[in-house]
N, CA, C and O atoms as a Tinker XYZ file with bonds, in Angstrom:
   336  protein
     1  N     10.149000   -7.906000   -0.414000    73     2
     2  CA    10.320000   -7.046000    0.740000    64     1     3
     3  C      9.411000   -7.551000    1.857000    63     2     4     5
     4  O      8.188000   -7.416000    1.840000    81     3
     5  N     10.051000   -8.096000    2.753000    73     3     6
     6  CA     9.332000   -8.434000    3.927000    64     5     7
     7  C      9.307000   -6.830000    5.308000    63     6     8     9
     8  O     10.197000   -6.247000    5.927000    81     7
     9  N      7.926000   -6.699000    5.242000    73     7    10
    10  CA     7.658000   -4.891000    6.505000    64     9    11
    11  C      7.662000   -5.801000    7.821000    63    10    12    13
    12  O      7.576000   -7.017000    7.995000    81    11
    13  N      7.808000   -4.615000    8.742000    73    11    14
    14  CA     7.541000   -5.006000   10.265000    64    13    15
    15  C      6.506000   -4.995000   10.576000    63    14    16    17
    16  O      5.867000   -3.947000   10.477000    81    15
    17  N      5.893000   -6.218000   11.104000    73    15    18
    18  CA     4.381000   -6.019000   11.712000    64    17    19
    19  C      4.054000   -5.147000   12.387000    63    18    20    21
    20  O      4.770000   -4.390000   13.042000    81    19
    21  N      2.442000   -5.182000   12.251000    73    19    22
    22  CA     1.931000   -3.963000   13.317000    64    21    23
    23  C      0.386000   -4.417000   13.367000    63    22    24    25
    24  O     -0.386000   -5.013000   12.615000    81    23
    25  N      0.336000   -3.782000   14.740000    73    23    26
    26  CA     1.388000   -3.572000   16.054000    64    25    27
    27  C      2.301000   -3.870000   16.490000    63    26    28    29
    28  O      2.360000   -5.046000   16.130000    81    27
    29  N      3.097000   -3.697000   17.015000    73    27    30
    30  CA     3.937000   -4.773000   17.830000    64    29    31
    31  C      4.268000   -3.669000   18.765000    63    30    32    33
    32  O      4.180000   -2.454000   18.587000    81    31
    33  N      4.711000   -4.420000   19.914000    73    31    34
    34  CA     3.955000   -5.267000   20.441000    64    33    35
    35  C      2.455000   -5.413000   19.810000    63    34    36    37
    36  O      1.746000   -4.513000   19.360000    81    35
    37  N      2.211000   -6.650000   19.898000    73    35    38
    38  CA     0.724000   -7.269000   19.999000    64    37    39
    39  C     -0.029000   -8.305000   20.583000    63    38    40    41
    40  O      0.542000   -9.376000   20.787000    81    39
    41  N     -1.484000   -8.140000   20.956000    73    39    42
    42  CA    -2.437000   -9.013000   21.621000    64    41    43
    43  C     -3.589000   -9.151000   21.155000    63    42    44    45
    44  O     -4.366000   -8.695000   21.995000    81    43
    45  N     -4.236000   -9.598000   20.119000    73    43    46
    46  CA    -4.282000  -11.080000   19.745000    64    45    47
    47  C     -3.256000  -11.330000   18.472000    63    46    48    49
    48  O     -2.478000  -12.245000   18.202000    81    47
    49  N     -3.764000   -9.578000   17.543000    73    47    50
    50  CA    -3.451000  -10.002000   16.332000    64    49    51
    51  C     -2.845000   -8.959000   15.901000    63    50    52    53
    52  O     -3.155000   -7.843000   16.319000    81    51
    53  N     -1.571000   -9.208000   14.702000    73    51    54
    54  CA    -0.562000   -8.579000   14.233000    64    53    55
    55  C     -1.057000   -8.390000   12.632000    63    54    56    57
    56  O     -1.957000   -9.026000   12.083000    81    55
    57  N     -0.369000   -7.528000   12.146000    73    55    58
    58  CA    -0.719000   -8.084000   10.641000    64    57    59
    59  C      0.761000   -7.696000   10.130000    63    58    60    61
    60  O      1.371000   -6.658000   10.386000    81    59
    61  N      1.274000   -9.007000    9.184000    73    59    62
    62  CA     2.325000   -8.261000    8.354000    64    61    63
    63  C      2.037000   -8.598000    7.048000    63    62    64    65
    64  O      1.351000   -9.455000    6.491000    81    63
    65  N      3.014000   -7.352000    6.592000    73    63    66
    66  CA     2.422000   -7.067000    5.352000    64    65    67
    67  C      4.636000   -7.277000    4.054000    63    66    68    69
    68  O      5.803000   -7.005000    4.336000    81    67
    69  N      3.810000   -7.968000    2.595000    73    67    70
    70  CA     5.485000   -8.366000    2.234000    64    69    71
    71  C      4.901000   -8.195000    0.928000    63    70    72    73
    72  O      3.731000   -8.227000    0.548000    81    71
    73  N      6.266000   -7.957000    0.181000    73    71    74
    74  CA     6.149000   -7.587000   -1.282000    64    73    75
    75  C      6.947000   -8.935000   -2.274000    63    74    76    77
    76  O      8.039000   -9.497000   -2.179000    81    75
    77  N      5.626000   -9.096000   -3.340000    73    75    78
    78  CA     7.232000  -10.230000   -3.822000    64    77    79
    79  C      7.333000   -9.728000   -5.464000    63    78    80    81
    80  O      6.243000   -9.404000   -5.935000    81    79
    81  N      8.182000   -9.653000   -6.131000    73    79    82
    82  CA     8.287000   -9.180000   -7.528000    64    81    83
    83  C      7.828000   -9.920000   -8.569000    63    82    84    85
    84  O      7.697000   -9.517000   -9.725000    81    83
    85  N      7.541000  -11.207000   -8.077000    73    83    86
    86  CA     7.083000  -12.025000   -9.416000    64    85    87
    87  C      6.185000  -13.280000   -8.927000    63    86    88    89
    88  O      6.313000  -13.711000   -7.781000    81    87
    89  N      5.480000  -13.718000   -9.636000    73    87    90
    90  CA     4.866000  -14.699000   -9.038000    64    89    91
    91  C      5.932000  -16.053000   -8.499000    63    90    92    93
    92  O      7.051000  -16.286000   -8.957000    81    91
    93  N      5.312000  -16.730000   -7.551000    73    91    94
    94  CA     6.448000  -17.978000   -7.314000    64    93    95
    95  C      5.563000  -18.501000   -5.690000    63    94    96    97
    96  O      4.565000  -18.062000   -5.119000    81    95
    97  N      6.463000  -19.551000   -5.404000    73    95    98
    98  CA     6.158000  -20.456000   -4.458000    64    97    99
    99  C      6.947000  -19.394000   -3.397000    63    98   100   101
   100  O      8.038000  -18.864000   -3.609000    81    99
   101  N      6.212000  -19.252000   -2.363000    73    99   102
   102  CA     6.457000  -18.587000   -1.163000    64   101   103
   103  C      5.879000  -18.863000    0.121000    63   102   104   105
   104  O      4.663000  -19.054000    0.136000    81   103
   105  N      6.788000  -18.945000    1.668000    73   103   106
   106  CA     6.209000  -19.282000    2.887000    64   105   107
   107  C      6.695000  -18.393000    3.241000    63   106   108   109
   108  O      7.717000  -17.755000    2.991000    81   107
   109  N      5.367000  -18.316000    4.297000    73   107   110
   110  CA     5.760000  -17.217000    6.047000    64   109   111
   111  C      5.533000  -18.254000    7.304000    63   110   112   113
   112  O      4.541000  -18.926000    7.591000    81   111
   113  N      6.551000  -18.163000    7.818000    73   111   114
   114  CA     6.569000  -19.324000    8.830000    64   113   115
   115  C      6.848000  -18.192000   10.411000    63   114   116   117
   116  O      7.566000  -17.198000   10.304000    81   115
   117  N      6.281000  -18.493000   11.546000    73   115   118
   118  CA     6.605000  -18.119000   12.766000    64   117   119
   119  C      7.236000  -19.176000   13.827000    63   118   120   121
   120  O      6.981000  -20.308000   14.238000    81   119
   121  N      8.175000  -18.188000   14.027000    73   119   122
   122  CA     8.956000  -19.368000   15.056000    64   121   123
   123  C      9.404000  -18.396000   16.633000    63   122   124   125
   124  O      9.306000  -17.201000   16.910000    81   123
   125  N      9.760000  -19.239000   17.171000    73   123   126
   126  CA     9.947000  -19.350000   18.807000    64   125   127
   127  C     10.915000  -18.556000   18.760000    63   126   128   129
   128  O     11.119000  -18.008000   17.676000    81   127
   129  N     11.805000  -18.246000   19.900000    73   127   130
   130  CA    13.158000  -18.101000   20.242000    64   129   131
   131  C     13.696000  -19.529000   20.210000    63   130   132   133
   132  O     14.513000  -19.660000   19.298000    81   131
   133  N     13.496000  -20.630000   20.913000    73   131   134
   134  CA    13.901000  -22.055000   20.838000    64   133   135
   135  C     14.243000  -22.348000   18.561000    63   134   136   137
   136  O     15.066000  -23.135000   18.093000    81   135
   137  N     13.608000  -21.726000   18.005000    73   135   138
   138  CA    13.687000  -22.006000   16.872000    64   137   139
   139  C     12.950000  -22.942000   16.035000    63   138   140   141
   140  O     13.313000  -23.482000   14.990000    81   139
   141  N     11.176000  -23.105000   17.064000    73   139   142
   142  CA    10.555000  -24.337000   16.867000    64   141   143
   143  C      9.518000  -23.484000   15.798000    63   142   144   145
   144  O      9.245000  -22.314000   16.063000    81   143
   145  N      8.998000  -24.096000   14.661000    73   143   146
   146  CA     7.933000  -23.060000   14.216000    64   145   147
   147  C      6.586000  -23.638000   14.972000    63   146   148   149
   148  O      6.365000  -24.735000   15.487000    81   147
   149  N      5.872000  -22.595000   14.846000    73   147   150
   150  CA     4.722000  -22.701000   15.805000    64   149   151
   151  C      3.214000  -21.896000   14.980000    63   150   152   153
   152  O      2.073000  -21.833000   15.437000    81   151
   153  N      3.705000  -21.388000   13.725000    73   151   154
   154  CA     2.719000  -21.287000   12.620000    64   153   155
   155  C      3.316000  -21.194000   11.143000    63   154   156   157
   156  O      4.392000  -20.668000   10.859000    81   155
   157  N      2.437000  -21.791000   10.263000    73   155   158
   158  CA     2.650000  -21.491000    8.870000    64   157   159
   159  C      1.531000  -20.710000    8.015000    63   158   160   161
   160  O      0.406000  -21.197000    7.904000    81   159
   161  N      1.824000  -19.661000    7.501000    73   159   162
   162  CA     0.971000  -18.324000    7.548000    64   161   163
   163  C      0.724000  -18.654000    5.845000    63   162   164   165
   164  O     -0.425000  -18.654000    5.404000    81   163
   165  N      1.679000  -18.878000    5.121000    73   163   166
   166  CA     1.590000  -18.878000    3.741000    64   165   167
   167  C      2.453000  -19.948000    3.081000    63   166   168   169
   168  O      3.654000  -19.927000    3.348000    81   167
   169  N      2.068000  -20.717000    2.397000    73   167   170
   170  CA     2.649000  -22.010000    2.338000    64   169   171
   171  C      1.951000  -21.977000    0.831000    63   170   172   173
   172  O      0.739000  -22.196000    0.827000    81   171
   173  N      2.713000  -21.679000   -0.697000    73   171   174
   174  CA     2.239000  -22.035000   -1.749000    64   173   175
   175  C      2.679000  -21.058000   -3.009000    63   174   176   177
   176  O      3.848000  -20.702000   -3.156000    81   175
   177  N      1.688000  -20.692000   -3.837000    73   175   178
   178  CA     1.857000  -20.316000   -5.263000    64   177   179
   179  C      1.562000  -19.032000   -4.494000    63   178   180   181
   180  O      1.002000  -19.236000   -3.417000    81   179
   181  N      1.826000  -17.667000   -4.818000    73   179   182
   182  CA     1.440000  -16.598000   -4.929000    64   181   183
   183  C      1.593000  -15.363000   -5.784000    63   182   184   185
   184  O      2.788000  -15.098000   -5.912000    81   183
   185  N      0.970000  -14.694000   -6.281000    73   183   186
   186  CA     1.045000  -13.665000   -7.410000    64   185   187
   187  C      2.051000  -12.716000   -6.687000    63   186   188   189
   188  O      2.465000  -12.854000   -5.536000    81   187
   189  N      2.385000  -11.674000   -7.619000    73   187   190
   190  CA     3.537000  -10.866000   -7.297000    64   189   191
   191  C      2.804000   -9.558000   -6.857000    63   190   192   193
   192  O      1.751000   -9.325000   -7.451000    81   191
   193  N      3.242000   -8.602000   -5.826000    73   191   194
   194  CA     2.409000   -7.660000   -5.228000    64   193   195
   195  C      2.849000   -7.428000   -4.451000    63   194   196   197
   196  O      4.026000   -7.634000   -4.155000    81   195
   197  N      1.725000   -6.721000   -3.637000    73   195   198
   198  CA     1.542000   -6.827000   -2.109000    64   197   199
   199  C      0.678000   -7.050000   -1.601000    63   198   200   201
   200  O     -0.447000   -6.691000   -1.950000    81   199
   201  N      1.050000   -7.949000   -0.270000    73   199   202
   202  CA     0.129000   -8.682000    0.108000    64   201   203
   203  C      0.131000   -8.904000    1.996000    63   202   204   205
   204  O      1.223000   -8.999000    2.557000    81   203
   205  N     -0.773000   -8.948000    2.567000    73   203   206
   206  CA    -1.146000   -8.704000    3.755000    64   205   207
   207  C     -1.794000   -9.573000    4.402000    63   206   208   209
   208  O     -2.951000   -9.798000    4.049000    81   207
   209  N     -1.127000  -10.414000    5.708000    73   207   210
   210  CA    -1.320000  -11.151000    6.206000    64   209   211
   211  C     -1.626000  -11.245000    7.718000    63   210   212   213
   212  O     -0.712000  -11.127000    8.535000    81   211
   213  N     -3.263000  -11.514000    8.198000    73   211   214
   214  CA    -3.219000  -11.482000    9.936000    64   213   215
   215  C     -2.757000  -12.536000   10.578000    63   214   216   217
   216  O     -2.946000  -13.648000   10.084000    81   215
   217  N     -2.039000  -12.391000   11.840000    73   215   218
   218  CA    -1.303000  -13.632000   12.403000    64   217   219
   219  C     -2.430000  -13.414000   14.016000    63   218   220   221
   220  O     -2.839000  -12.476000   14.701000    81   219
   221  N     -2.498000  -14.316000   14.005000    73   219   222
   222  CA    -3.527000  -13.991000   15.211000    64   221   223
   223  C     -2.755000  -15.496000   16.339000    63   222   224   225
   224  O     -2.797000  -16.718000   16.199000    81   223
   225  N     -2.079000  -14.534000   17.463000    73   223   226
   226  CA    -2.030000  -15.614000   18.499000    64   225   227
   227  C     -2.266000  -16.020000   19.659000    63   226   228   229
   228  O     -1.534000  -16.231000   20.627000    81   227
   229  N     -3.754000  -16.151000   19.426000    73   227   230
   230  CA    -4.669000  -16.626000   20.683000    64   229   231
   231  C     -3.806000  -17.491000   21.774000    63   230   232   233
   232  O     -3.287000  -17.152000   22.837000    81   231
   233  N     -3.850000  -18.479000   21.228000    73   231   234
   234  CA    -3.241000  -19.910000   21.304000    64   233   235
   235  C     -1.637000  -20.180000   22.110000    63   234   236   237
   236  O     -1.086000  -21.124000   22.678000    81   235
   237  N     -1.315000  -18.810000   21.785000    73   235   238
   238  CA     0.647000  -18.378000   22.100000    64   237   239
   239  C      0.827000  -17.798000   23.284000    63   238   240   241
   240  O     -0.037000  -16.944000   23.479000    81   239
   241  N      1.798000  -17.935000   24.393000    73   239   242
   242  CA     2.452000  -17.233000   25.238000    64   241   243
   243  C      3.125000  -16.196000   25.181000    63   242   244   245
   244  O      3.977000  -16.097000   24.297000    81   243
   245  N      2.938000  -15.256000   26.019000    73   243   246
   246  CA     3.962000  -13.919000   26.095000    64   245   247
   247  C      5.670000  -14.035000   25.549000    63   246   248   249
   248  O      6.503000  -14.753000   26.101000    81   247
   249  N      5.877000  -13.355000   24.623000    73   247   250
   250  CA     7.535000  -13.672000   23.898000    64   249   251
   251  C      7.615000  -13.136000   22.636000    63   250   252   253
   252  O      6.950000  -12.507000   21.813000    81   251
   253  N      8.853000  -13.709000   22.838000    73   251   254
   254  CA     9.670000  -12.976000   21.172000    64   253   255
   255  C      9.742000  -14.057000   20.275000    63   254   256   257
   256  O     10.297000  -15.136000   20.487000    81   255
   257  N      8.923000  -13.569000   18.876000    73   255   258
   258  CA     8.611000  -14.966000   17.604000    64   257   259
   259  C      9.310000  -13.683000   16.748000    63   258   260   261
   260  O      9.490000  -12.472000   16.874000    81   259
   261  N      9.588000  -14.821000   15.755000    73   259   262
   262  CA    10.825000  -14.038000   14.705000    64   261   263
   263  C      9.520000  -15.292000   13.205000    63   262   264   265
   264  O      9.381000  -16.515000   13.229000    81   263
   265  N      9.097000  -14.623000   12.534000    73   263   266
   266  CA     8.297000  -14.943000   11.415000    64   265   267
   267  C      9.572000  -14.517000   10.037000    63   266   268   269
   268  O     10.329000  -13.551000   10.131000    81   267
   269  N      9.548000  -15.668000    8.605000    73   267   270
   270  CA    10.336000  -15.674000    7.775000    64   269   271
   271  C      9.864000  -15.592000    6.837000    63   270   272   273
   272  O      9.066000  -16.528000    6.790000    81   271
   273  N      9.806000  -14.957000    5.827000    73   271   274
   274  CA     9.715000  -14.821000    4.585000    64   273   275
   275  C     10.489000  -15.583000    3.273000    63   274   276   277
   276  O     11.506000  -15.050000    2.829000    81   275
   277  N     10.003000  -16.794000    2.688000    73   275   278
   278  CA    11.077000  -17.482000    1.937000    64   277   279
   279  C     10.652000  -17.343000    0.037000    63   278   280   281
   280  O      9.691000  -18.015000   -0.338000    81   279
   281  N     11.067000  -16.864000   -0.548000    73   279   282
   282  CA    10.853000  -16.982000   -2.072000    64   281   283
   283  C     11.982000  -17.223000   -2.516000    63   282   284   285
   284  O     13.071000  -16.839000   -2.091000    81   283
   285  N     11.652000  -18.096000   -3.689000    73   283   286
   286  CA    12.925000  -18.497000   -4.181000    64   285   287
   287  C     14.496000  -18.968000   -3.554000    63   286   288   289
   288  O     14.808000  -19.880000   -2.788000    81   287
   289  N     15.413000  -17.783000   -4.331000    73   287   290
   290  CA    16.291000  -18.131000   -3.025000    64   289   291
   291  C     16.416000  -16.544000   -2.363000    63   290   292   293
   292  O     17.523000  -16.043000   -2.556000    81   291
   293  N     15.344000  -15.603000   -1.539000    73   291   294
   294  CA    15.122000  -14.424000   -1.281000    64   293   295
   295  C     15.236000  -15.137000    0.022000    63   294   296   297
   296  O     15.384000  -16.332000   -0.231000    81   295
   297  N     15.230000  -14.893000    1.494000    73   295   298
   298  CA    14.742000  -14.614000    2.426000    64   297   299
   299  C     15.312000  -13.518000    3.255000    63   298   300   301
   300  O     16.377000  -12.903000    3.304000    81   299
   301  N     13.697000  -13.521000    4.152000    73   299   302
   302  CA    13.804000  -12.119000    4.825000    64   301   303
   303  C     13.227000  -12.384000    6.131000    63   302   304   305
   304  O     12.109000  -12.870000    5.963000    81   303
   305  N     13.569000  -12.249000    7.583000    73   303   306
   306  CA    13.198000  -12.322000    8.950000    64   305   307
   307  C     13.102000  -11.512000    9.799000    63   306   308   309
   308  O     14.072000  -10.912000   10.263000    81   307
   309  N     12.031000  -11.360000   10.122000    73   307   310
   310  CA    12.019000   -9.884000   11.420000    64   309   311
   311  C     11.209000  -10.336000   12.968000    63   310   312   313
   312  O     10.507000  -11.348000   12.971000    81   311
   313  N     11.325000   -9.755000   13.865000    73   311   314
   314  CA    10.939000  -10.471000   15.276000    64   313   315
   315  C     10.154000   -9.291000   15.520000    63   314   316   317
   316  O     10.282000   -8.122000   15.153000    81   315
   317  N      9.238000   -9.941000   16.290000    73   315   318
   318  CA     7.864000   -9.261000   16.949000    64   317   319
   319  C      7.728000  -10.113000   18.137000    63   318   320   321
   320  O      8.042000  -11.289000   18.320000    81   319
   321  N      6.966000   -8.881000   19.207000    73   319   322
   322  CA     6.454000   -9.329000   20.542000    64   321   323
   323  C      5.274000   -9.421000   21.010000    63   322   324   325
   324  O      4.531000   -8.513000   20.635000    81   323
   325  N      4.719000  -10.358000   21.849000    73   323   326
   326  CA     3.346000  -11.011000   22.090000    64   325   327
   327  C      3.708000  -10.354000   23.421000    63   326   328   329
   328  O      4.758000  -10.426000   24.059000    81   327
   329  N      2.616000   -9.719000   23.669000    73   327   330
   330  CA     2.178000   -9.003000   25.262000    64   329   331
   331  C      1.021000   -9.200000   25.667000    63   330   332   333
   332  O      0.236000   -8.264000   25.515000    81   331
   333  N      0.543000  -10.399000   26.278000    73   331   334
   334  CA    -0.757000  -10.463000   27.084000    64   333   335
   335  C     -0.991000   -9.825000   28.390000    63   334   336
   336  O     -2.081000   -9.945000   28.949000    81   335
């Protein structure tokens, strides 16, 4: 289960938060509207739970990023907004 971040809107930092049922190899990737990724949040082995992640984007311009959730063959995508 991938949740909707919060805040959102947000300025610096978001946190989302995702559930996975079993242990396994899992990424959270953030991407553009263009469709470019522009962070990789979780990239590896992870236990099964829940689990909570800060995305902090100093570094990023005002816009709409759509972040993905990939396990196995699960995925899940939701969009959030950067308001400086």
């Amino acid at each position: 289960v991938l949740e909707q971040n919060y805040p959102n809107p947000f300025n610096p930092t978001t946190t989302i938060v995702f559930s996975l049922p079993a242990t396994a190899n899992a990424t959270l990737k953030v991407y553009n509207t263009l469709g470019h990724q522009v962070a990789s949040l979780i990239d590896g082995q992870m236990q099964a739970g829940r689990h909570n992640v800060t995305f902090d984007i100093s570094d990023l311009p005002s816009g709409i990023y759509y972040y993905t959730l990939q396990q196995n063959d699960f995925t899940a995508t939701k969009k959030c907004l950067v308001l400086k």
